[in-house]
C-alpha positions in Angstrom: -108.0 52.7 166.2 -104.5 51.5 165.3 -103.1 51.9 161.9 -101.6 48.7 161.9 -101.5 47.0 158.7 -102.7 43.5 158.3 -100.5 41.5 155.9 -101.3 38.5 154.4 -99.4 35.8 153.7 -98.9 34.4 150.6 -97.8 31.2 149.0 -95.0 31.7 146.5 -95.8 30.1 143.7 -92.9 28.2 141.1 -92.8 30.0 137.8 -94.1 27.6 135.8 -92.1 26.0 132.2 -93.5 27.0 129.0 -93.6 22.8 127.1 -93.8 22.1 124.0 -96.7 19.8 122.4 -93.4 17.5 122.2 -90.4 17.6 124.0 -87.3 15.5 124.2 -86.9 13.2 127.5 -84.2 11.2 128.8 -85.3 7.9 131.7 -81.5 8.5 132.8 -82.0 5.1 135.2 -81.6 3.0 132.2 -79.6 5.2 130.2 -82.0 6.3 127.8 -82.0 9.5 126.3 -83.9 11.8 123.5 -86.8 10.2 123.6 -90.1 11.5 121.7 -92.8 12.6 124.0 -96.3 13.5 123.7 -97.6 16.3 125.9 -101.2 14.8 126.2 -103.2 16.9 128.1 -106.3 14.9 127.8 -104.4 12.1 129.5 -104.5 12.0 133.2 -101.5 9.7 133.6 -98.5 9.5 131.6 -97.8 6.2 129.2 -94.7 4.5 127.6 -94.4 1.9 125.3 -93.1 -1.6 126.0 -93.3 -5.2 125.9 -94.0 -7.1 129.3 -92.0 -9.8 130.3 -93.5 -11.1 133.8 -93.6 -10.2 136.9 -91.9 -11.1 140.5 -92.2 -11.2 143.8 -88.8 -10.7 145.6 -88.8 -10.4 149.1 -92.7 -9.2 149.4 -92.8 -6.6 146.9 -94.2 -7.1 143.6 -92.1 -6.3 140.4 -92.5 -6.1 136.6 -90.2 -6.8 133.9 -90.5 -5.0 130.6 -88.3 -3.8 127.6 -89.4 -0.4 126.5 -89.7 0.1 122.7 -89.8 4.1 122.6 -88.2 3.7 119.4 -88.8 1.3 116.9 -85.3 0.7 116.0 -84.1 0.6 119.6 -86.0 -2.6 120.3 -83.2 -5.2 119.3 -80.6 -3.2 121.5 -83.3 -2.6 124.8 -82.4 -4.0 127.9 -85.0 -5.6 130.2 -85.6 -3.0 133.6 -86.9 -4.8 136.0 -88.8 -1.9 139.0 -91.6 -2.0 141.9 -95.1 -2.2 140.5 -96.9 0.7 142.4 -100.4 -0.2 141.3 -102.4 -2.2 138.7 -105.2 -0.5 137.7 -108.1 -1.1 134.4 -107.2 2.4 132.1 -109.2 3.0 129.5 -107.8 3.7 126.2 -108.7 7.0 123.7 -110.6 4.3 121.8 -112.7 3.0 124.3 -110.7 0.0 124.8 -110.6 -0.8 128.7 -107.0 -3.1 129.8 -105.5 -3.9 133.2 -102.1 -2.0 133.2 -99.0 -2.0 135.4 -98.2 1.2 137.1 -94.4 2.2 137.7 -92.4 5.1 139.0 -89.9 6.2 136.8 -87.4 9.4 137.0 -87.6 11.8 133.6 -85.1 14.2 132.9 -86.6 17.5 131.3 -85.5 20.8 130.4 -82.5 20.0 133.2 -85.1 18.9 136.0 -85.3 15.4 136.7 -88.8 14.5 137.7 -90.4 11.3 139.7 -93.6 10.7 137.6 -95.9 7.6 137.4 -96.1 5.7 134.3 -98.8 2.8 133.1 -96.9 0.0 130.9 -98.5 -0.6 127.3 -98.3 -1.5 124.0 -98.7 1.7 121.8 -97.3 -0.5 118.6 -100.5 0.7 116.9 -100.1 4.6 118.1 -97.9 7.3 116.7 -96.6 8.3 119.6 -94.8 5.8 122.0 -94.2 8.3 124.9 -97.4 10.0 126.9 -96.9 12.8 129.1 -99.9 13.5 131.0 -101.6 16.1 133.6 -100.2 14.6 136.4 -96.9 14.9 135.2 -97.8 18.4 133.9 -99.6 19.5 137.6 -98.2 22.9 138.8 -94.7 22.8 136.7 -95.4 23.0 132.6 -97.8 24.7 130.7 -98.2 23.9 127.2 -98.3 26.1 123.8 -99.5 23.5 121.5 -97.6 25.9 118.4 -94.1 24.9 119.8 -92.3 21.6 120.0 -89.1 20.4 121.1 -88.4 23.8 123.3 -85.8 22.3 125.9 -84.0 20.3 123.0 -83.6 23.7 120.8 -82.6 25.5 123.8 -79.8 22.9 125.0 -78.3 22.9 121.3 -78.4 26.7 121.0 -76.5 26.6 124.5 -74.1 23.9 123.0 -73.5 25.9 119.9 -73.1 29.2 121.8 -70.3 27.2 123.9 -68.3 25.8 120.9 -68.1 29.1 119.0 -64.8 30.3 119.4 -64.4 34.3 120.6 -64.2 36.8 118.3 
């Protein structure tokens, strides 16, 4: 009998981001940046805020128009995006409340990674929160500790702070 050893090959695995249960987010596309997001863990797919405008065809593809109202405030000075539909799907609300929604791919800027994540289009007017992050987005990079919130955002203004100190 040999003595060879067998190894086995294993995946490496990403370390994986500690998130808060809300984080900062920037859609740096559209020049939008610190944006309140919910971590929502019982959401599959991740949500944003907005008022629909219509949709086009141009040149075969489908497209939706929309102004996104992630704050309040911001709604007077929002610009209208105009990007591919991907799907249309019926989505279920918490409540109960089944709707057909648009489904667009949008780029969101985390804790310095910028990340391709799916969106449905909605009017959250009546929720507290304006910005979903679901599991999808979540799906092998973040896990959550519902105690903290705003992690990335602390962490980049510490780093600032640290950086305009002069040396002693």
């Amino acid at each position: 009998m040999s003595d060879l050893k067998i190894s086995k090959k294993k995946k490496v695995k990403a370390e994986k981001k500690i998130i808060g249960r809300k984080e900062k987010i920037d859609l740096p596309e559209f020049n939008l940046v610190n944006l309140d997001a919910k971590i929502d863990t019982g959401a599959y797919s991740s949500s944003l805020h907005c008022r629909i405008k219509g949709e086009s065809i141009i040149d075969g593809t489908a497209y939706v128009c929309f102004i996104p109202l992630a704050k309040k405030y911001r709604a007077r000075h929002a610009k209208e995006i105009m990007v591919p539909i991907t799907k249309r799907k019926v989505v279920k609300s918490s409540s109960g409340h089944a709707e057909e929604r648009y489904f667009v791919t949008l780029q969101v800027k985390i804790a310095d990674m910028l990340i391709e994540t799916e969106f449905s289009l909605t009017d959250r007017s009546s929720m507290k929160h304006t910005i979903l992050l679901g599991r999808k987005f979540l799906k092998k990079r973040f896990v959550v500790d519902v105690s903290k919130q705003y992690i990335f955002y602390n962490q980049s203004k510490t780093r600032k702070l640290a950086l305009k100190k002069p040396a002693s």
